[in-house]
N, C-alpha and C positions, 0 to 999 in steps of 0.2 A: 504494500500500500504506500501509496508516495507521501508525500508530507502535506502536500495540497487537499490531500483527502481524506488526513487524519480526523478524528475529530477531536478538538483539541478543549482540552476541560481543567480544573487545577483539583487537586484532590480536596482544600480544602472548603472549595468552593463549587463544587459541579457545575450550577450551572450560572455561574455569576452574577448571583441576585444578589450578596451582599456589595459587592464589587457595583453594581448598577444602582444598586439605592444608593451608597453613596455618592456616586460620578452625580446621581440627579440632585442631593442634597448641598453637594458643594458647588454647579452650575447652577442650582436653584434658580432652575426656567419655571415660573407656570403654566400650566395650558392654558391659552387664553384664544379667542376666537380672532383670526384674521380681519381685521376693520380697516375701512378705507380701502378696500381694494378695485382694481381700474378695472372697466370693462376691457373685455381683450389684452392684447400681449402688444407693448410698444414697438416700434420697429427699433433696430440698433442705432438708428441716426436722433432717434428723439431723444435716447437717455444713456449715458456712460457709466462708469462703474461709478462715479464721484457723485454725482446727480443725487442726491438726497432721496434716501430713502420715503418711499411713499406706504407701502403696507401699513406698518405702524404709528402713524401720525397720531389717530387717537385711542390709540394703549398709553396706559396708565403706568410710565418709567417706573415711579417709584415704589412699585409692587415689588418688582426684580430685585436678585440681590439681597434680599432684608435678612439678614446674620444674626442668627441667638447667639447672646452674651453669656448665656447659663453654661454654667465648667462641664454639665454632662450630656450636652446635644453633641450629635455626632458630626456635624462639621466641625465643630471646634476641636471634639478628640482628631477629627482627620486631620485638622492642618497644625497641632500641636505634633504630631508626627511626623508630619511631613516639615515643618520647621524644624524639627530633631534632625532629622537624619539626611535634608540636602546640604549637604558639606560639599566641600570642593576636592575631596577625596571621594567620593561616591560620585561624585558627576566626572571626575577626571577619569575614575574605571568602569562606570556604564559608559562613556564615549570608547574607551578602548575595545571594549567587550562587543559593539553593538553588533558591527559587520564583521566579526570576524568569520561568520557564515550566515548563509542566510537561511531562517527561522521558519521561512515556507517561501514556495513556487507560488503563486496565482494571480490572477486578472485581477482589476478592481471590482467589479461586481461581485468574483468569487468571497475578498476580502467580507464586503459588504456583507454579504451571509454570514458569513464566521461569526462577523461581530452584532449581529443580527441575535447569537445566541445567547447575548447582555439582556435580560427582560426581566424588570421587578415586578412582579405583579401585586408584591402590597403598598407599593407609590401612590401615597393618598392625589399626587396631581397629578398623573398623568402614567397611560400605562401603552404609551408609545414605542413602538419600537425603534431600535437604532436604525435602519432602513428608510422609518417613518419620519426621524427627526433628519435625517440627513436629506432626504426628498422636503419633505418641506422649507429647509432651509434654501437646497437650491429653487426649490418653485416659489418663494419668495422672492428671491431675484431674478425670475423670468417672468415673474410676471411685473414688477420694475423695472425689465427689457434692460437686465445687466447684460451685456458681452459676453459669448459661452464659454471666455476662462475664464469668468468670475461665477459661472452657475457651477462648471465641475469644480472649482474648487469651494464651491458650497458642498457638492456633494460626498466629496472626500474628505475635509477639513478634522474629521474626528478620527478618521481609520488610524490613524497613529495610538489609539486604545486597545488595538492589537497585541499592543505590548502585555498587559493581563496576561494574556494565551501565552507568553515569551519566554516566561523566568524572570516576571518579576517579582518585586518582594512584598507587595501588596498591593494598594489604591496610591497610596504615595507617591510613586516611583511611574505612573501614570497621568494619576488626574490632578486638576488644583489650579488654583491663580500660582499663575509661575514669576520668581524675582530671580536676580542674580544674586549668583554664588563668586566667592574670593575678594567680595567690596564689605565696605560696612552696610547693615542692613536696614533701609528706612523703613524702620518699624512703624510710624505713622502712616507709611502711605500701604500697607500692606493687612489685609483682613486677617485677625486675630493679633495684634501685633505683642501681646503679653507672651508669645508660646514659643519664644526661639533661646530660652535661658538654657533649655541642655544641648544647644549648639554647638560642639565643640571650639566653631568658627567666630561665635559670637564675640570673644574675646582674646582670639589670634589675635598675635602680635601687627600681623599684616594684612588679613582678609579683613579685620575689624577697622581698617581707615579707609576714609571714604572712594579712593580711586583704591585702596588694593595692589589687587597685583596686574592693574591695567593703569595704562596712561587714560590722562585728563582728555576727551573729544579725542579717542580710541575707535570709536565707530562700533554699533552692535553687533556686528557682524562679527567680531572678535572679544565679542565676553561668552563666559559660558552662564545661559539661563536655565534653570533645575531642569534638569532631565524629566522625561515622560513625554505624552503622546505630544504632542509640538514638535518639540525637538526631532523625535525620531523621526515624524511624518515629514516634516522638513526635508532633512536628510534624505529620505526615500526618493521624495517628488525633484530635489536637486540637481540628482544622480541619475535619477531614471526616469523623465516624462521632458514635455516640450512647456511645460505652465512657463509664464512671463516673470519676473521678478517680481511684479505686485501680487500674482496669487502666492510665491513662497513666505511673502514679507506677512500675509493675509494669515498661511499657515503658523509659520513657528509664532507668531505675535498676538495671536487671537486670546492666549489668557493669560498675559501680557499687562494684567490689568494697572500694577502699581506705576507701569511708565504710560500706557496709551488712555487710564484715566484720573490716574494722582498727581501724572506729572515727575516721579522718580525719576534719577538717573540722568537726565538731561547735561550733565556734566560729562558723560561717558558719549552721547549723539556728537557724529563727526559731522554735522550741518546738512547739507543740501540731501546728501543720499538720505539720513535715518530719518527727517521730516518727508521726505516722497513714502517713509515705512511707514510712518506716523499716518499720513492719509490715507494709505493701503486698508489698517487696520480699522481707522476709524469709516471707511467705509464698509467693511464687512460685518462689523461687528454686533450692527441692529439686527443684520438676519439670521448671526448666529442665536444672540440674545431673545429676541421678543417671536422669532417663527412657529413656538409650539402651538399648535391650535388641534381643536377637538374634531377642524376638517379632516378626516385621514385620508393623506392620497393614495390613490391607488395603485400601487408597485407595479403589477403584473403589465397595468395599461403606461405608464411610464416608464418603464424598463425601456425599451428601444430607443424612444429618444437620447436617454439616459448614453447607453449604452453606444449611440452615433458617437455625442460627445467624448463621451473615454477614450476612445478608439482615436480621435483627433490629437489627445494629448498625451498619453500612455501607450505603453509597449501590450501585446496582448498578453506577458506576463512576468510579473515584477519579483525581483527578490527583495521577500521584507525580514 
């Protein structure tokens, strides 16, 4: 049996229902119902990637995002862990470790299934599938008449959660608002910021001052941001597909959150390139954020489109 057609499960999790409640309690999307949406599909010349989002004009921002303060909700256990253990020793040997072979053979679609087998079903908001939210995200931008490397890369933007299935060593090492490791860490601009005291890093000698062990307007492209599905998918789409710089800038940046919405870091942005990431991101980022809705699309009748796309920007089979 090849490895593409294993099926791939963690023993202490089978079927990655703890692993998915969390990924949904720390993305903390609501379902919410698609409003303001256009009759028909824009043509490409009416509206670009930059074009302001129109789906969501009248959802309610400040639903998203709302973080329990109480010490025993489980986003807060997540990202006290995951503030534990992204050191710059653990992101320096998952980067070594990642490609030293590759982890499975298959097409993006195939992908798609795999991680399709992420499903909580006692998610008090929403019992979507990974399939579902990735199709909606992209059918959010086509029907905003994004450009179709910003729809596939709506439509892939999470397969980097594959990692689960990899050897990793929990949700941590996957999911989360991601910051840089080897600087000091703006604990204010960063969700939960009380929970990075058994950081080994916290109080290096070197990774605890504010540039670290990078120079001042360094350029992002040259810090290391925690490991997990960004990163990796990054890496993947870099090496192997034809996406343009804004869908890679789109990928690794999307939970990104403490530089593309606190304003972190900006000391480390080498000028003209990481403000062009800066707009990348903050263009994507409503469809990742606000697209969950209780419309479910329909895969089977979607798929071909889908699957034109892939085919334009992807190999028909990728090593992840």
């Amino acid at each position: 049996m090849s490895v593409a057609t294993q099926t791939f499960a963690r023993a202490d999790d089978p079927h990655g229902l703890k692993f998915e409640a969390i990924s949904d309690q720390v993305d903390n999307i609501n379902v919410a119902k698609l409003l303001a949406q256009r009759d028909g599909i824009p043509t490409q010349e009416e509206v670009d990637a930059y074009t302001a989002a129109v789906f969501d004009q009248e959802k309610d921002k400040t639903a998203f995002r709302q973080y329990d303060d109480s010490e025993d909700n489980s986003p807060r256990k997540f990202y006290l862990e995951q503030h534990t253990k992204q050191t710059v020793a653990f992101n320096v040997a998952a980067r070594k470790t990642a490609f030293e072979k590759p982890r499975a053979v298959m097409g993006v679609w195939e992908a798609m299934e795999m991680l399709n087998k992420l499903v909580d079903p006692s998610d008090p908001d929403t019992d979507a599938t990974q399939i579902e939210h990735l199709l909606q995200t992209a059918e959010a931008m086509r029907k905003d008449g994004k450009p179709e490397w910003m729809q596939v890369t709506g439509l892939v933007h999470d397969l980097g959660k594959l990692l689960y299935f990899f050897g990793s060593e929990g949700s941590w090492d996957v999911v989360g608002d991601t910051f840089v490791v080897g600087c000091e860490f703006p604990q204010d601009k960063i969700v939960y910021p009380g929970t990075f005291e058994a950081n080994p890093d916290l109080h290096h000698t070197v990774y605890s001052q504010k540039n670290g062990i990078y120079k001042e307007h360094c350029g992002l492209e040259n810090v290391m941001i925690t490991w997990g599905h960004d990163e990796y998918l990054y890496m993947v789409c870099k090496g192997q597909s034809s996406l343009p710089q804004a869908a890679l800038n789109m990928i690794r940046y999307h939970s990104f959150y403490p530089w593309h919405r606190e304003g972190a870091y900006r000391h480390l942005m080498n000028g003209e390139e990481d403000e062009q990431a800066l707009k990348d991101v903050l263009a994507f980022n409503p469809y990742d954020l606000y697209s969950k809705s209780d419309s479910r699309p329909n895969t089977e009748e979607l798929r071909p489109y889908y699957e034109g796309l892939i085919a334009k920007f992807f190999p028909e089979k990728i090593n992840w």
